[in-house]
Each structure stands twice: as structure tokens, then as C-alpha cells.
C-alpha positions as CSV (number, residue, x, y, z in Angstrom):
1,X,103.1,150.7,36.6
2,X,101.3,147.2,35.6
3,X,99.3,149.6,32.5
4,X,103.4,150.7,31.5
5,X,104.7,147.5,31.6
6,X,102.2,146.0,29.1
7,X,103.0,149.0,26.6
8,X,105.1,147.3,23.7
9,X,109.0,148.5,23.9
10,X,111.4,148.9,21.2
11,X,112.7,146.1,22.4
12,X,109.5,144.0,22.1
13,X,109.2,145.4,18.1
14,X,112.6,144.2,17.3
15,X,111.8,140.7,18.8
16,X,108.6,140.1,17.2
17,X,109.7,141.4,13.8
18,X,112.7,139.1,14.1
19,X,109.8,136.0,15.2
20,X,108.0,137.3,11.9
21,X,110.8,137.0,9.9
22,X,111.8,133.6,11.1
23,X,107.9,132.8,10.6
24,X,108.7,133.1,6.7
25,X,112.2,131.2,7.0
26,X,110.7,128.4,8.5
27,X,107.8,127.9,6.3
28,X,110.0,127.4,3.3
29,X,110.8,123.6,3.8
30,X,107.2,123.4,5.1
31,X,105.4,124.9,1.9
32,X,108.1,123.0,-0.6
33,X,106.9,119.4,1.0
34,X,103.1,120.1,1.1
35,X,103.2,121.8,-2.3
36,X,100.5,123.8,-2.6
37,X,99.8,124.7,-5.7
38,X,98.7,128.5,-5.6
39,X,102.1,129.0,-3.6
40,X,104.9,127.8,-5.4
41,X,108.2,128.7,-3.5
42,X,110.4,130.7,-5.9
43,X,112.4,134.3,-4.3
44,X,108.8,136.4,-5.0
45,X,107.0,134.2,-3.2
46,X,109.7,133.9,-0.1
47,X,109.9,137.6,0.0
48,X,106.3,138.4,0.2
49,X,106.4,135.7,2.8
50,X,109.1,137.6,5.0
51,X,106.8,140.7,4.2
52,X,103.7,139.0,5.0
53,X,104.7,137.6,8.6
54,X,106.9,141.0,9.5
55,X,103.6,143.2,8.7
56,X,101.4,140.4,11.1
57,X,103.6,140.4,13.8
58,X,104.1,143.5,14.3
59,X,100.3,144.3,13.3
60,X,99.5,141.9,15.9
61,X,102.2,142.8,19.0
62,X,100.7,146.8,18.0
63,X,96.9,145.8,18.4
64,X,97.6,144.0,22.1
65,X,99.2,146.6,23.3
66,X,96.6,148.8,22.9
67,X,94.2,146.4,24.2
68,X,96.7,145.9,27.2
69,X,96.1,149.4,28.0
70,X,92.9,148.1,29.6
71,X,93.3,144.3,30.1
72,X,97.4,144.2,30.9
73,X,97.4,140.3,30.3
74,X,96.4,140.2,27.1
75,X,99.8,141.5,26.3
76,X,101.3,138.7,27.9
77,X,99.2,136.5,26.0
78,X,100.1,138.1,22.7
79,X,104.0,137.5,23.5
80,X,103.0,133.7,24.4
81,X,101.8,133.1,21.3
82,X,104.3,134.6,19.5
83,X,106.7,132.5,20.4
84,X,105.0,129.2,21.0
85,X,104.2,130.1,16.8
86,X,107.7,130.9,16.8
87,X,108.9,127.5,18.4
88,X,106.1,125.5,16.3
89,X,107.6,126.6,13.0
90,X,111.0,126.2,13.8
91,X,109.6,122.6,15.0
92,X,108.1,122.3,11.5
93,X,110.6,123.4,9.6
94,X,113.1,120.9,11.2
95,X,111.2,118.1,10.5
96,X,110.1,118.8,6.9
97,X,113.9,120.0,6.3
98,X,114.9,116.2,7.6
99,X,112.5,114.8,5.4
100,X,113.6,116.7,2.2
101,X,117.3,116.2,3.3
102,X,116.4,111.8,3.5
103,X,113.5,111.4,1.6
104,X,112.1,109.4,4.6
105,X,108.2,110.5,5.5
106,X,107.1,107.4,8.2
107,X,108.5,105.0,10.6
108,X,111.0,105.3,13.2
109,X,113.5,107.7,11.4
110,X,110.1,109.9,11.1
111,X,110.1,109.7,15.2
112,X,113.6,110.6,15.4
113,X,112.9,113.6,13.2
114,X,109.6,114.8,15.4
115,X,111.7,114.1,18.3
116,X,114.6,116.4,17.1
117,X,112.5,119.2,16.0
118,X,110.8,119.5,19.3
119,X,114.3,119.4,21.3
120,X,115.9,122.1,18.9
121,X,112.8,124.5,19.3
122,X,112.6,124.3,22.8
123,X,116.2,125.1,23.6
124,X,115.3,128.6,22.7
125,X,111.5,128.7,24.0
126,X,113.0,128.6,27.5
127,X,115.2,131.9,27.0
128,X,112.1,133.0,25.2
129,X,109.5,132.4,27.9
130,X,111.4,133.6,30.6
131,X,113.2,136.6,29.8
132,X,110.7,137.8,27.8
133,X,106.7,136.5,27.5
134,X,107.1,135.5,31.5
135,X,109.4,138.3,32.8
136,X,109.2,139.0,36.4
137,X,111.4,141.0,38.8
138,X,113.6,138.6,40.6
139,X,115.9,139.6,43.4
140,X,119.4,140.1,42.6
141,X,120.8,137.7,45.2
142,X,118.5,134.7,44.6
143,X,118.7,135.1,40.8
144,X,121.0,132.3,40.1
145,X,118.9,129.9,42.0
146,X,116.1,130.7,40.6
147,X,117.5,130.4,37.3
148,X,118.4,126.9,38.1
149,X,115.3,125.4,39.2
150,X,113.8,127.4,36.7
151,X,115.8,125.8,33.9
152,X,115.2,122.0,36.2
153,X,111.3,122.8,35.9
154,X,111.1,123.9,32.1
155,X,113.0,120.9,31.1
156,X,111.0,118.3,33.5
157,X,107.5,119.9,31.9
158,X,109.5,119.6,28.2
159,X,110.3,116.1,28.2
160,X,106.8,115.2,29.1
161,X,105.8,117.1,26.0
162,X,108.3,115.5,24.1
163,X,106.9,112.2,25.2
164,X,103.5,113.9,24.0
165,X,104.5,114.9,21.0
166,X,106.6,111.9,20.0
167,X,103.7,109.7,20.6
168,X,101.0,111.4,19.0
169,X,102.8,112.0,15.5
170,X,103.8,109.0,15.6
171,X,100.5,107.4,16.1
172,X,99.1,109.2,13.3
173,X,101.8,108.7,10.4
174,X,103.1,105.4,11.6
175,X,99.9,103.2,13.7
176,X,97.0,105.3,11.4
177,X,98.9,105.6,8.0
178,X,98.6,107.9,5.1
179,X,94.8,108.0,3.7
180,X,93.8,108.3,0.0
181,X,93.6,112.1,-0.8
182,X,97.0,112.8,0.5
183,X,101.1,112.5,-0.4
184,X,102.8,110.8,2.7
185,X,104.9,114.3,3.0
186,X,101.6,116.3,3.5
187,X,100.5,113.2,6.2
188,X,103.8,113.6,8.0
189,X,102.9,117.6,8.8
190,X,99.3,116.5,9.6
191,X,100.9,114.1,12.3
192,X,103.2,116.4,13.2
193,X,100.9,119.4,13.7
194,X,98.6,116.9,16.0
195,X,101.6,115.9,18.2
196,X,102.6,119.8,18.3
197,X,99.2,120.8,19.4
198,X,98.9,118.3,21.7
199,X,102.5,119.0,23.5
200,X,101.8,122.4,23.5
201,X,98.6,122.3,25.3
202,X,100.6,120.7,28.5
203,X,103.7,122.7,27.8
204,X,101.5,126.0,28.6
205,X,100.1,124.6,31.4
206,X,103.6,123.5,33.0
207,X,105.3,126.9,32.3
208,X,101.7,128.6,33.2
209,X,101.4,127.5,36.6
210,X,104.8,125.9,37.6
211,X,107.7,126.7,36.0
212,X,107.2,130.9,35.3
213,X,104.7,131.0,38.4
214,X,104.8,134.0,40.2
């Protein structure tokens, strides 16, 4: 039963190719703030990007599922990080869509921007984690309650992170600055990423071993 239930599903193609082509979506306002010049956005470049991330997903979801044939949580793992990727460039895009929208690339509005990408990607990562990376067979009686705390102990582990993430990007664009060598909008990601990696280290570890415990 455990080898069947780490088999990828129709259901768990449709999701991931959606995640891929979300991946592409949310890179736009990313890729048009760094500017990198060997990938200037234009509508070839956006729709080899959709192609691009739709082909890896679903490369990637295929290729654990094999492997989950002998090692089941490796499938689990693969749907993780999906959408923690998923979450982290909706994060992303957020921000670097405020900062095109304003113009503004450090001080506090730059906080209130990491802050508001975090809070709008992990609305969704809870729905994600649960009903899908961390799914487990509840009883039909006790669901409700269990939805509840469930919900009480994603958020209590998210608003740490948020502090976490908050903190750390801001530390690096605002207390550190931008060095020679680079635009303040490719500094901004740089501090961004840091406080996303950090965040998401304790965010696993919350929803790991508390919140989606068995």
C-alpha cells in the first residue's frame, strides 16, 4: 500500500505541471529586474520559460516516483520541494513586482515588500503542504479539529519565519548595503533569496516535525 501511494497520480501531474507553469510566470518580474543579459524577457523567451519549467517538473515528479518505488519518501520529498520552489517564486515575484511597480529597492518600504511576499505565498503553502506533500488519513469525525490546530500550528511556525525572513533581507539590503559590482535591484533579490533560505530552513522543520506530524 505505502509502494502505491508514492506512485505519481494524475492528480499529482496536473499539480506539478500547473507549479511549472507558475515557475515561468513568476520569474518574469524576477528576470526583468536582474537583467540578465543572455535572457532578455520578450514572448519567445517567456514561452520557452513556461516550456522549460513544465518539461522539469514533470521530468522531475516522473524520476521520484520511480525512485519511490524503492525508497517511498523520496516522493514525499520531491512534492516538498515543489512547492516550497513553488512558494519561493511566487515570494520572488511579489517582491520584484513591488519594486518595478514603486521603483523602491531598500529601506523600510523594501521590508514591507519582503514581508508581503512571504505572507501571500504562504497562504497557499498551507493548503499545499497539507492536502498534498503531507497528506495523511485523518478520521472523519476529528477532521475539523485537526484542521484547526493544524491551521493554529502552520501559522505559529510561519510568523517566526516571517520574523526570519524579514530580518535577514533586511539586514542584507538595508544594515550591509549594495556592493560595487551590482545594481540595487539585483542586491534586493540577493537579500531576499538569503532571508527566503533562511525562513525556509525553520519552516521545514516546523511543518516536518510539528505541524504535519504524524
Amino acid at each position: 500500500m505505502e509502494n502505491q501511494k508514492s506512485l505519481a497520480s494524475k492528480k499529482d501531474y496536473a499539480l506539478i505541471s500547473f507549479i511549472g507553469i507558475s515557475f515561468a510566470l513568476f520569474s518574469i518580474p524576477i528576470l526583468q529586474n536582474i537583467k540578465l543579459s543572455f535572457l532578455p524577457i520578450n514572448s519567445v523567451s517567456i514561452v520557452l520559460l513556461i516550456i522549460f519549467f513544465l518539461a522539469l517538473a514533470n521530468f522531475g515528479l516522473w524520476i521520484s516516483a520511480i525512485i519511490a518505488k524503492k525508497i517511498p519518501v523520496i516522493f514525499q520529498i520531491a512534492k516538498y520541494g515543489a512547492v516550497g520552489a513553488f512558494n519561493t517564486f511566487l515570494d520572488w515575484g511579489v517582491v520584484n513586482l513591488l519594486i518595478a511597480l514603486t521603483g523602491i529597492v531598500k529601506g523600510g518600504w523594501f521590508s514591507v515588500f519582503a514581508g508581503t511576499g512571504f505572507i501571500v505565498a504562504n497562504i497557499g503553502s498551507f493548503f499545499w503542504n497539507k492536502y498534498w506533500t503531507f497528506t495523511t488519513a485523518t478520521n472523519q469525525g476529528n477532521q475539523a479539529s485537526k484542521d484547526k490546530l493544524d491551521l493554529i500550528q502552520f501559522f505559529a511556525v510561519s510568523l517566526i519565519g516571517f520574523g526570519v525572513k524579514v530580518l535577514a533581507a533586511s539586514l542584507v539590503v538595508n544594515v550591509i548595503g549594495t556592493p560595487s559590482g551590482f545594481t540595487n535591484e539585483q542586491w534586493a533579490n540577493i537579500g531576499n533569496v538569503a532571508g527566503t533560505a533562511l525562513s525556509m530552513v525553520w519552516n521545514f522543520l516546523g511543518y516536518k516535525f510539528w505541524v504535519f506530524k504524524k
